[in-house]
C-alpha positions in Angstrom: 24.0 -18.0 -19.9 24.7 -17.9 -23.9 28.1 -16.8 -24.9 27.0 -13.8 -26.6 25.1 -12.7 -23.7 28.1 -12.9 -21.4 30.9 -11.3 -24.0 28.3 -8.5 -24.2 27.7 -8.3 -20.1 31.6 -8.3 -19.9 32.1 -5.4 -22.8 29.6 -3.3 -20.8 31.4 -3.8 -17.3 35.0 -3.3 -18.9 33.2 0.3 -20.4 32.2 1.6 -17.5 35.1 0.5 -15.4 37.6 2.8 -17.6 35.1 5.5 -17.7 35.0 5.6 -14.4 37.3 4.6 -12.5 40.7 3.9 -14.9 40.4 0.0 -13.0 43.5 -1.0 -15.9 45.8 0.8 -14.0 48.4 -2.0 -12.6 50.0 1.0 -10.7 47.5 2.0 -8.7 46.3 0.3 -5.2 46.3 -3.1 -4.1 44.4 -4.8 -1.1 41.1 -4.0 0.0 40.5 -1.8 -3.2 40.2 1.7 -1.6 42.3 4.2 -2.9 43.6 7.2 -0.4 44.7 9.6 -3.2 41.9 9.9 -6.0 42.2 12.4 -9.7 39.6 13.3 -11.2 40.5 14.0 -14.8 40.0 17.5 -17.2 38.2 16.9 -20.4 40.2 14.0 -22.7 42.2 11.5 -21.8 44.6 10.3 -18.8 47.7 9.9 -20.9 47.2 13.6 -22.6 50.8 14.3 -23.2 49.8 17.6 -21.6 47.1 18.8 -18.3 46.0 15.2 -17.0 49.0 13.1 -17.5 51.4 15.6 -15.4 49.3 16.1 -12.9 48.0 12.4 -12.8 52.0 12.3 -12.3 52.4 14.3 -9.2 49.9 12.1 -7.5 51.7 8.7 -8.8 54.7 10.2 -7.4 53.4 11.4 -4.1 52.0 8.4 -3.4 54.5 5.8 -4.5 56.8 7.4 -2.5 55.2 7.7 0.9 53.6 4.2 0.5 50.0 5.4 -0.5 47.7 4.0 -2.7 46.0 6.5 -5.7 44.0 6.1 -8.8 42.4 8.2 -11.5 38.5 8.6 -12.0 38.0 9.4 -15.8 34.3 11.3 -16.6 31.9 9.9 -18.5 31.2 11.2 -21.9 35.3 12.3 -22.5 35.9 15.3 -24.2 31.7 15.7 -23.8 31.5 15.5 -20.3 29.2 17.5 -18.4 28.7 18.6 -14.8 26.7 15.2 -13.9 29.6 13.1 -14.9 32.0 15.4 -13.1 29.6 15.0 -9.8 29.9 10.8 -10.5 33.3 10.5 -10.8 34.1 12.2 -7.8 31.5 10.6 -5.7 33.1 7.1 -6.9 36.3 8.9 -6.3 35.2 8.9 -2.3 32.7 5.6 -2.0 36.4 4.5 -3.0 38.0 5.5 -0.2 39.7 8.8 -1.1 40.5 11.2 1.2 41.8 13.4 -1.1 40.6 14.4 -4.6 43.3 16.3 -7.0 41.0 18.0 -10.3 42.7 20.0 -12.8 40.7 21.8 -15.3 38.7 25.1 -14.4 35.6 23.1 -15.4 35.1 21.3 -12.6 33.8 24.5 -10.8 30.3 23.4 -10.7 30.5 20.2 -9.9 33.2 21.0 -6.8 30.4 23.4 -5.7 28.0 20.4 -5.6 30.4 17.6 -4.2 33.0 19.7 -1.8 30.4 20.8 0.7 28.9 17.4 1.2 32.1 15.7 2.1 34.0 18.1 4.5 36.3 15.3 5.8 38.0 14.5 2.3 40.2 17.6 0.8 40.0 18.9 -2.8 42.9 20.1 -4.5 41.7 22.4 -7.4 44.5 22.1 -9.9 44.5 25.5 -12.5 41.4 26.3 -10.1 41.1 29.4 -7.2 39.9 29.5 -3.4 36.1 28.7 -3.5 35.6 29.8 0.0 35.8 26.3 1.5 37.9 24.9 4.4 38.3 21.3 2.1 39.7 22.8 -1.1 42.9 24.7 -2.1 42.7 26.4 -5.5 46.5 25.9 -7.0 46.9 28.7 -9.6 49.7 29.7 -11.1 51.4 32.8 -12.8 51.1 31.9 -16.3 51.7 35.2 -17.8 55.4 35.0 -16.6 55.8 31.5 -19.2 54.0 33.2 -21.4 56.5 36.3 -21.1 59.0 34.0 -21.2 58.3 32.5 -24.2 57.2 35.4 -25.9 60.7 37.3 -25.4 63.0 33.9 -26.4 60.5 33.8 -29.5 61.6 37.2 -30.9 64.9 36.9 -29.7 65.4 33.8 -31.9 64.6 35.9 -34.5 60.5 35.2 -35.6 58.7 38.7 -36.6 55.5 37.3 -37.4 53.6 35.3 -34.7 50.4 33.7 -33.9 48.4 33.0 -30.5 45.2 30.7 -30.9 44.0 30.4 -27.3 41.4 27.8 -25.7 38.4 28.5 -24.0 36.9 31.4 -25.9 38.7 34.5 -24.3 36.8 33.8 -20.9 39.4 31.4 -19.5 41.4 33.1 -16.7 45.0 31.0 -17.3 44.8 31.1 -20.9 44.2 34.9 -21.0 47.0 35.0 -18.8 49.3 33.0 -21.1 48.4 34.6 -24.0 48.4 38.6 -22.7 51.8 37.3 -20.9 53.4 36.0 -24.5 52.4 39.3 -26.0 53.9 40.9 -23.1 57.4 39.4 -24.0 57.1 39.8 -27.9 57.0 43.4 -27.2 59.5 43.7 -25.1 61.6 41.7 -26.9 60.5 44.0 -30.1 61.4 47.2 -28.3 64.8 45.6 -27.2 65.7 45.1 -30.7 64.0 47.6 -32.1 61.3 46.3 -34.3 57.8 45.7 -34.9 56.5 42.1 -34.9 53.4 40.8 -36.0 50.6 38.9 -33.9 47.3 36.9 -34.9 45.5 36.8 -31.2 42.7 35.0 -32.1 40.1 32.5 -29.7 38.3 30.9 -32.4 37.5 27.3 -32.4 39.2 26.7 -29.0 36.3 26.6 -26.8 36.7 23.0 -26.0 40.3 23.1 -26.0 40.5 20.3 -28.3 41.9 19.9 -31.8 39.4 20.5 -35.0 39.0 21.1 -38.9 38.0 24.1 -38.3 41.1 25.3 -36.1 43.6 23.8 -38.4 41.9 25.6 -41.3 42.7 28.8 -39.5 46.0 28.2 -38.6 47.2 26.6 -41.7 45.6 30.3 -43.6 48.2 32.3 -41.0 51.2 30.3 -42.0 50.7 30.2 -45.6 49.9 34.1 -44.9 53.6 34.4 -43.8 53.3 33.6 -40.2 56.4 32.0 -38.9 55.5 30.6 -35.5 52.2 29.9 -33.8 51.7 29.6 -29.9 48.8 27.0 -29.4 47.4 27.5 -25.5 44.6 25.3 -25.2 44.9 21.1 -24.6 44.8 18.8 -27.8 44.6 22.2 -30.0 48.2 21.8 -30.0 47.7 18.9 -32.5 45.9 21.3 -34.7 48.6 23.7 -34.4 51.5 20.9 -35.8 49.3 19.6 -38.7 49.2 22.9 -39.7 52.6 24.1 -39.2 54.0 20.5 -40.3 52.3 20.8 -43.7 54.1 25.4 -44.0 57.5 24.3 -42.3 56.2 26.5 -39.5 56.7 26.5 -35.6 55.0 26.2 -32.7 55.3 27.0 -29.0 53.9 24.4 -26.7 51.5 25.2 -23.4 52.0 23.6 -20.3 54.3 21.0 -20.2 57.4 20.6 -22.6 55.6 19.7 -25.9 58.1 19.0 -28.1 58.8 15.2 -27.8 58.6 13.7 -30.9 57.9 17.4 -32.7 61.4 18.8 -32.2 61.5 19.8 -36.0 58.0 22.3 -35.2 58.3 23.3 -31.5 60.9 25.9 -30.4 59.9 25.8 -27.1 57.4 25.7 -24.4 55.5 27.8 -21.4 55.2 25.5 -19.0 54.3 25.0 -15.2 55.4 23.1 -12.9 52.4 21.2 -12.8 53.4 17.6 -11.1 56.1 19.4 -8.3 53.0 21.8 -7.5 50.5 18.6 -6.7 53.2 17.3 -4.8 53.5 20.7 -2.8 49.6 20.6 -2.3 50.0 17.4 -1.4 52.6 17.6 1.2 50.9 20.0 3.0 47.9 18.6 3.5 49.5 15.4 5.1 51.9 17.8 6.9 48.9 19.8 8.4 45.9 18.4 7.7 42.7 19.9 5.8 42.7 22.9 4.2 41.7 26.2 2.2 42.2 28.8 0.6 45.1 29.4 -2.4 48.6 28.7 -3.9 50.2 30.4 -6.2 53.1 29.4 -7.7 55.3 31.2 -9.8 59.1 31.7 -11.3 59.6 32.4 -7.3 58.6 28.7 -6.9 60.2 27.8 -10.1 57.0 26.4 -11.3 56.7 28.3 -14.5 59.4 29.0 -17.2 60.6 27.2 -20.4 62.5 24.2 -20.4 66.0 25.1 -21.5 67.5 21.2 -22.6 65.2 20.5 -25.2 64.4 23.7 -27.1 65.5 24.3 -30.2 66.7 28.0 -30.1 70.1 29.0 -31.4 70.1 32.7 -31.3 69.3 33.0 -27.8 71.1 31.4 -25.0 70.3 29.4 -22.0 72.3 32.1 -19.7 70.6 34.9 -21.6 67.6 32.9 -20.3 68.6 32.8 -17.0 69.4 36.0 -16.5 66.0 37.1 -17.5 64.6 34.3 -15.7 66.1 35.9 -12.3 64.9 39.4 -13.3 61.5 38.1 -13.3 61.9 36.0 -10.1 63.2 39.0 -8.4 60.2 41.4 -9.9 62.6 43.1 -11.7 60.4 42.8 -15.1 56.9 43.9 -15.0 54.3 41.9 -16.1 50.4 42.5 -16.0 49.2 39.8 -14.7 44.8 40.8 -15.7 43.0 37.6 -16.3 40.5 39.2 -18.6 42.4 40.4 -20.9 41.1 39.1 -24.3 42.2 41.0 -26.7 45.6 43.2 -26.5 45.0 45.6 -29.3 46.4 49.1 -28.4 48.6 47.9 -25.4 51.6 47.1 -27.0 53.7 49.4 -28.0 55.7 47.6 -30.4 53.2 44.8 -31.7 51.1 45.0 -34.5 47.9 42.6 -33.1 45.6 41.5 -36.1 42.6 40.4 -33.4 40.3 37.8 -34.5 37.4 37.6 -31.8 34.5 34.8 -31.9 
């Protein structure tokens, strides 16, 4: 075989390796080369900083420390992937041994439809996901418009009067109309505790993939210079949109998620996170506790798997046991929140909000 033949045989097999399975991973199993404990990842990369890398972490966790082996099963196409290469990776995922398959992302609906009935003997965990109807998968949801509230109220609290929500998704996305209807929730309440009116872009534009564009950054970077003070981005890799943008107008952001402000704590204040690596463990735990199963878990500030993370925000006007206090109100269901999922667009709700609405 000529040399160039076999650097190009080698190039193709390293490709499809990392698309597929994540092989490069010196952390995941050893031995016969079955892995017990399989992720399928959402749309973009492993090492995210946000929806894949903290859940890929609650199954390194689990695993490592109940002597189990795991690895991650990366879609073909990235950012592009369709249902096909969702179907692939998670029938690698179980020619591979798994006998249970963690996917985060509400796109891997269709393909859990295709792959779930097929295998009854292997459990799904459907991370960000909802009970499906099968005995094999548990749909893990979680309360976001209680972050969002959260994060919301400390925003105006701090002092900002002129906000900005771009969600992903295109208003159709259940956890992100959640987040963002949640965060309104909380500006007006916070409003009507201080007794003002604050201003809000809500806008869904150029967030349908939930990745970071021109286009979005155009938009947001027309807000700030418009006078808008802080932007919260709910949507994956739109958050790097959101801190060009504010970076370039001294503005602020609020993260989604997980705490996004390592390495950005000059641009975010804060963000509405969930608990998302303690709540695979929890799925987790279960299932080797009791076996397989169905149905749903939600998780809330009752399971202290949503809130903002008080150590490394950036608020100065608010304090952490002003936080707590709240925090326990909305533990105990002392504050209302609506928690509608199709909520798109909250013109006319608020009381004390002024929404500017900018649909698709």
């Amino acid at each position: 075989m000529n040399k160039k033949l076999m650097v190009l045989m080698l190039s193709l097999a390293m490709v499809f390796c990392f698309a597929f399975t994540g092989c490069g991973q010196k952390d995941a199993a050893e031995g016969d080369g079955t892995y017990e404990i399989a992720m399928v990842t959402d749309v973009g990369q492993l090492m995210d900083g946000s929806f894949n890398q903290y859940t890929f972490e609650g199954v390194k966790q689990y695993a490592e420390e109940n002597g189990l082996t795991y690895q991650y099963y990366q879609p073909a196409n990235g950012a592009e992937a369709t249902d096909d290469d969702r179907i692939d990776a998670m029938n690698a995922a179980i020619e591979g041994g798994a006998k249970v398959i963690v996917t985060p992302g509400f796109l891997q609906e269709t393909a859990l439809n295709a792959v779930v009935p097929e295998n009854p003997d292997v459990q799904f965990v459907f991370i960000d996901g909802w009970d499906m109807g099968y005995d094999n998968l548990v749909g893990v949801s979680y309360q976001e418009e209680q972050a969002g509230y959260l994060a919301g109220y400390a925003t105006v609290m701090e002092g900002f009067t002129k906000l900005g929500f771009s969600g992903g998704g295109g208003g159709s996305n259940p956890a992100c109309c959640r987040y963002g209807y949640g965060f309104a929730q909380g500006v007006n309440d916070a409003a009507g505790e201080k007794g003002i009116k604050v201003d809000l872009n809500y806008s869904w534009l150029h967030g349908s993939t939930f990745t970071g564009n021109d286009d979005l950054k155009t938009m947001l970077s027309g807000w700030f210079n418009d006078g808008m003070e802080a932007c919260f981005m709910c949507g994956g890799t739109m958050f790097d949109s959101g801190v060009a943008a504010a970076s370039e107008a001294n503005g602020k952001i609020i993260g989604v998620d997980v705490d996004q402000s390592t390495g950005y704590e000059d641009i975010v204040i804060t963000s509405a996170t969930k608990g998302l690596t303690a709540s695979v463990k929890t799925a987790l735990t279960k299932f080797y506790a009791d076996g397989t199963y169905g149905g749903s878990l939600v998780l809330g500030a009752a399971d202290d798997a949503v809130g903002i993370p008080t150590d490394t925000w950036s608020l100065q006007n608010w304090t952490v046991d002003d936080y707590n206090a709240l925090f326990e109100e909305v533990k105990a269901g002392k504050v209302k929140i609506d928690n509608a999922s199709d909520v798109s667009d909250p013109t006319g709700k608020l009381a004390n909000v002024n929404v500017n609405f900018i649909g698709e």
